[in-house]
C-alpha positions in Angstrom: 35.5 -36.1 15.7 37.6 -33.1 15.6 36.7 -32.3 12.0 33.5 -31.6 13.3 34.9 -28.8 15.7 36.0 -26.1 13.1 32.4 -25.7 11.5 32.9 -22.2 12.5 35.8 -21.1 11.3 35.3 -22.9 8.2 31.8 -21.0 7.5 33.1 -17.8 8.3 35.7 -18.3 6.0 33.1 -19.4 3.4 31.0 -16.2 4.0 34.0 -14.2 3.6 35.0 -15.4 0.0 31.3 -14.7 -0.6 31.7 -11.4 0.2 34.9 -10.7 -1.8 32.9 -12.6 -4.6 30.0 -10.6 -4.7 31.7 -7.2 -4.5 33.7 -8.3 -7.3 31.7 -8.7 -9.4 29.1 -5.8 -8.7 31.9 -3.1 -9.2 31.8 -4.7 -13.3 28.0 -4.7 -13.5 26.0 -1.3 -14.5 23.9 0.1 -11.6 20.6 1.7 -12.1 16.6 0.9 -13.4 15.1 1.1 -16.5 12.8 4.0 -17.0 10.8 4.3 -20.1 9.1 7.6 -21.6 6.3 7.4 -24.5 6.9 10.4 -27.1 4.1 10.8 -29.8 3.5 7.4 -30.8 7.7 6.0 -30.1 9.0 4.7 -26.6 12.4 5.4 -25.6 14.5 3.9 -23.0 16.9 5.3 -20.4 19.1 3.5 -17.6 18.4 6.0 -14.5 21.3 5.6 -11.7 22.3 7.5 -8.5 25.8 8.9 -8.9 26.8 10.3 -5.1 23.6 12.8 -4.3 22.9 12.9 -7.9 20.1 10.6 -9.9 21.7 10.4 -13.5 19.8 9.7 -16.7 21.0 7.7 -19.8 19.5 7.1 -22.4 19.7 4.2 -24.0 17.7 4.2 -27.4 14.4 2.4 -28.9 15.4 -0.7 -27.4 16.8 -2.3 -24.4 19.9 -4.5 -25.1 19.1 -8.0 -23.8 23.1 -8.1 -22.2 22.0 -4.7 -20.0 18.5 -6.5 -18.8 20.6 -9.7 -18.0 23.5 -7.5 -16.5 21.0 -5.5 -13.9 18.8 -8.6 -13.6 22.2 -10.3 -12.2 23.1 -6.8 -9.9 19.7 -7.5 -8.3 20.2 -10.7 -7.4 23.4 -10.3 -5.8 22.1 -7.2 -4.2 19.5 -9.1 -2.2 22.7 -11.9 -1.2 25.2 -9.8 0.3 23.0 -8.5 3.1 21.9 -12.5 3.4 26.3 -13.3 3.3 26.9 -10.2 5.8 24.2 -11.5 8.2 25.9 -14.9 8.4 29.0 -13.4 9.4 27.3 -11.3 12.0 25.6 -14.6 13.3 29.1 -16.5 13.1 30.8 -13.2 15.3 28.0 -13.6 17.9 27.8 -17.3 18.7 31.3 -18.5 18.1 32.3 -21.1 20.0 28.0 -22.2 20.9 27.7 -24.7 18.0 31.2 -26.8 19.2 28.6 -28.6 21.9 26.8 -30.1 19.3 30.3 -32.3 18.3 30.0 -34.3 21.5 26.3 -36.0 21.2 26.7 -36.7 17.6 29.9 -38.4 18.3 28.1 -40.7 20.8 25.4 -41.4 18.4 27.7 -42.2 15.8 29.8 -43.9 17.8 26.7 -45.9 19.2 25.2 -46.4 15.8 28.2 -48.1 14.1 29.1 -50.7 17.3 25.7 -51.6 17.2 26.2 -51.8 13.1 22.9 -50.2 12.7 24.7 -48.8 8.9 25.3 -52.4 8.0 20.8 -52.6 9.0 20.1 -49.7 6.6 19.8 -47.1 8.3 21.2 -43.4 6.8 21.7 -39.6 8.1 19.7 -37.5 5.8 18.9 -33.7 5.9 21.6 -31.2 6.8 23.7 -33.4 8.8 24.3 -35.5 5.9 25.3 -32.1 4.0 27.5 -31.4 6.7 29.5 -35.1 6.6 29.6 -34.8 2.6 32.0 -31.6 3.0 33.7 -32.4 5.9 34.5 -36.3 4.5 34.7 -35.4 0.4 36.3 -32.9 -2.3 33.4 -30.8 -1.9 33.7 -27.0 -1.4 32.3 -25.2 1.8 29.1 -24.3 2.5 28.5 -22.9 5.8 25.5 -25.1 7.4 23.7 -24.1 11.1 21.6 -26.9 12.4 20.5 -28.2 15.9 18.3 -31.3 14.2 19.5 -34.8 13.4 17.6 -36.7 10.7 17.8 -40.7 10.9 16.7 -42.4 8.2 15.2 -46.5 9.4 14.8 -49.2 6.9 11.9 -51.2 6.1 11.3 -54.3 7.3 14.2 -53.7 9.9 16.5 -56.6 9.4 19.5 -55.4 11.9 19.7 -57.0 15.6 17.7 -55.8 18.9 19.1 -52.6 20.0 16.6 -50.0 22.8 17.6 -47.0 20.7 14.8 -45.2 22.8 16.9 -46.0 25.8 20.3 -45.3 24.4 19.2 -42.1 23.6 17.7 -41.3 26.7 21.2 -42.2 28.2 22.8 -40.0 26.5 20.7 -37.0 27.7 18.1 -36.9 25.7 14.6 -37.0 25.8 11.6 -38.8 24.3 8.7 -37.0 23.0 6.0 -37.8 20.4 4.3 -35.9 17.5 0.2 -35.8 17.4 0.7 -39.2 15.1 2.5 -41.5 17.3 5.9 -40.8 16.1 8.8 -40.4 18.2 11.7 -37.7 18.6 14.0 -37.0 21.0 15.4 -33.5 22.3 18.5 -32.6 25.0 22.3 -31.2 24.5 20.7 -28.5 22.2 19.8 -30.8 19.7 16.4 -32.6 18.3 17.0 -36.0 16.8 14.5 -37.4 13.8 13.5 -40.6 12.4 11.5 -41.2 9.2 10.8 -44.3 7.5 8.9 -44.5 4.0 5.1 -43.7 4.3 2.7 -46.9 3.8 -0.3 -47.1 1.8 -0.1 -42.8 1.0 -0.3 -41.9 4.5 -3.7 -44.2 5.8 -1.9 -46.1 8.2 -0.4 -44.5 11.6 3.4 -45.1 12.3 4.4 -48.9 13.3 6.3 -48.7 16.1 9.6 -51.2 15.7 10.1 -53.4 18.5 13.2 -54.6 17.9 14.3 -50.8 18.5 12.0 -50.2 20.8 11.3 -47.0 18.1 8.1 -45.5 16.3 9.8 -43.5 13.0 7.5 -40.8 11.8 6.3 -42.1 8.0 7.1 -39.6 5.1 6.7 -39.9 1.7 9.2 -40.1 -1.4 12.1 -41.7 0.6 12.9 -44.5 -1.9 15.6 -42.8 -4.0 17.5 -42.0 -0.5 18.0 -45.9 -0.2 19.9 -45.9 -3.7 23.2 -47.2 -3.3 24.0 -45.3 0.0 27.6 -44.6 0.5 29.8 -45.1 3.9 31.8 -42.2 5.4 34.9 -43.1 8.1 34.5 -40.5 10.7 38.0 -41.4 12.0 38.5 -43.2 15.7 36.5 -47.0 14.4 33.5 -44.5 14.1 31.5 -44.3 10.6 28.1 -43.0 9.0 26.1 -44.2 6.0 24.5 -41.4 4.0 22.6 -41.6 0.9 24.6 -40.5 -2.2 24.9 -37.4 -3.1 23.9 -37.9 -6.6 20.7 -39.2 -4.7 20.8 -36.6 -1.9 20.8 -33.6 -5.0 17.6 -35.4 -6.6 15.7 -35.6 -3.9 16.6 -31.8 -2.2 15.6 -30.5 -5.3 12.3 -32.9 -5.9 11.1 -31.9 -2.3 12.2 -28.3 -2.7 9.0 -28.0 -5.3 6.8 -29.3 -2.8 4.0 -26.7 -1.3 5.1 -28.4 2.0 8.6 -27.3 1.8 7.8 -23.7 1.3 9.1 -22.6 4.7 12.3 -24.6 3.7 12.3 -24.6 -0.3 15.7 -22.0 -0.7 17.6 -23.8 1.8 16.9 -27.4 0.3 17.7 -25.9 -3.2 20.8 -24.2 -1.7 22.1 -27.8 -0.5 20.9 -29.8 -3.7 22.9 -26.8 -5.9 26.0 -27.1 -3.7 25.9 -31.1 -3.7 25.6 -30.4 -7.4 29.0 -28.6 -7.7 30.8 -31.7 -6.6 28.5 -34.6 -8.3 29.7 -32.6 -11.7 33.0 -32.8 -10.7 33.5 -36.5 -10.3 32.5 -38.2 -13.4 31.5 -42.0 -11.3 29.2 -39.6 -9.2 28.2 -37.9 -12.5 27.3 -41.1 -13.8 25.2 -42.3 -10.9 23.0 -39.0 -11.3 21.9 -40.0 -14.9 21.2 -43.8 -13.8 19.2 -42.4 -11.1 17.8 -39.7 -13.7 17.1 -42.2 -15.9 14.9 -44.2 -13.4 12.4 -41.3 -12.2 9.1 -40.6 -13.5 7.5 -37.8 -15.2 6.3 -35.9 -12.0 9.7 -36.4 -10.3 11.9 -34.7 -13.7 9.8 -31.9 -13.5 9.7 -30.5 -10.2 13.2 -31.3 -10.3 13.4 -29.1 -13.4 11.0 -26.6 -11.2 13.7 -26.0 -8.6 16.3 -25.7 -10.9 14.7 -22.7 -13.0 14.2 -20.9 -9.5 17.8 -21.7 -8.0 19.1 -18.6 -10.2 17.5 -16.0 -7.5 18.4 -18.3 -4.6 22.4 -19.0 -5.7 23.3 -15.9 -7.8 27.0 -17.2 -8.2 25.8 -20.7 -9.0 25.0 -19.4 -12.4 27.5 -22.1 -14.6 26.7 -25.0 -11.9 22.6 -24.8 -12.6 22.9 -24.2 -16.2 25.1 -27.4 -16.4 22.7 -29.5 -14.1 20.0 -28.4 -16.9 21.9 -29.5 -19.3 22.1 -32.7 -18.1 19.3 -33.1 -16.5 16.9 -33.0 -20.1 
């Protein structure tokens, strides 16, 4: 999996182009803050800037143009990304060459997944992993990703043939640990590995351990749309890897990014579900899978979807035309 083996240079090269991007386009946009001063019974505006050692003072009239509130509103935001783009590079600088380990595990778990054709059973990587394979196995642009944690997805009822999954991983390095409800995961060659299954009756039954792979998945809720017409990626060497699609994937980032549970993790799931968003618009079948699966999701669903969405502005500042056009659509 060699592809897997330039994550580095790739995401450098991603935060780099940020960079350039960002400066860009703040040497075009005004610099300053709004000051107001009351004068008898008439407010007047000025734009109030540094200029070297120097505050300046401008004034700007009776009323605030709505294109200079939008042009500083826009400054702001891409003020608070470049120290978050310049930090990445910094982190890329200091442990290049660390994340390459990770290629070899995942490469025996894939490789172990598909001769055991646990894809052809249902099952599916989901989380960031499955970000990663999207951009390393379609047209879609880079988007630098750092994670240690694989995410399984396992199919109810299971239907595929015996295989100790426990006990491959163990082989493999890793080991077996549970979570205060029963669940299993698995830690070793600087990884954790996941695996969720969808929740029965809203959480009032534990997990039920799956003999046939010798496996208890933790039980989550609002999984379904994951299962919805799952693609398969060739990882090259017989290898492959079934992930959810990414008109699916994009839905349900930005569903769960409007959870109160996600908090800890709502800007990077809305980061992922915007950037899975630039290539669903550019492929018109893809395009049309998102409004089937549009189409199909209740009230609740549409509008935390539609929450997300209104706050990616302040997490993707150069995303601007991308959400606009997924609000669009998304009506």
């Amino acid at each position: 999996m060699e592809d897997l083996k330039d994550t580095l240079s790739e995401n450098a090269d991603f935060y780099r182009e940020q960079e350039r991007k960002i400066a860009a386009r703040l040497a075009l946009l005004p610099k300053g803050r709004i000051r107001s001063k009351k004068i008898g019974s008439e407010v007047y505006y000025y734009l109030q800037y540094r200029k070297g050692r120097s505050v300046k003072t401008d004034y700007i009239g009776k009323e605030v143009p709505r294109e200079l509130r939008d042009n500083l509103a826009e400054r702001d935001r891409l003020e608070k990304e470049l120290p978050r783009v310049r930090e990445g590079l910094r982190l890329l600088r200091s442990v290049r060459g660390g994340e390459l380990d990770l290629a070899d595990p995942l490469l025996a778990i894939f490789r172990g997944m598909t001769e055991q054709k646990l894809w052809d059973a249902g099952f599916e990587i989901i989380g960031s992993w499955c970000f990663l394979l999207y951009q390393k196995h379609l047209p879609m642009e880079k988007y630098p990703l750092k994670t240690e944690d694989l995410d399984i997805l396992v199919p109810r009822p299971f239907k595929g043939r015996a295989f100790n999954l426990s006990g491959f991983l163990q082989r493999l390095g890793f080991s077996q640990h549970f979570n205060p409800d029963g669940s299993m995961f698995f830690t070793g060659n600087r990884m954790k590995v996941e695996f969720v299954s969808r929740e029965r009756r809203n959480g009032t039954l534990p997990p039920r351990h799956i003999k046939e792979i010798a496996l208890t998945p933790q039980e989550l809720r609002f999984l379904d749309i994951l299962f919805a017409d799952p693609i398969i990626l060739k990882l090259g060497r017989g290898i492959r890897a079934k992930v959810p699609s990414p008109s699916a994937f994009l839905l349900h980032k930005l569903f769960i990014a409007a959870r109160p549970e996600r908090r800890i993790k709502r800007e990077k799931d809305i980061r992922q579900g915007i950037y899975t968003g630039k290539y669903v618009l550019t492929e018109k079948s893809e395009t049309a899978r998102l409004l089937g699966l549009w189409g199909g999701l209740g009230g609740k669903w549409k509008a935390q979807i539609r929450q997300s969405l209104a706050k990616a502005g302040d997490i993707v500042p150069l995303e601007q035309g991308v959400i606009r056009r997924l609000q669009v659509l998304l009506q």
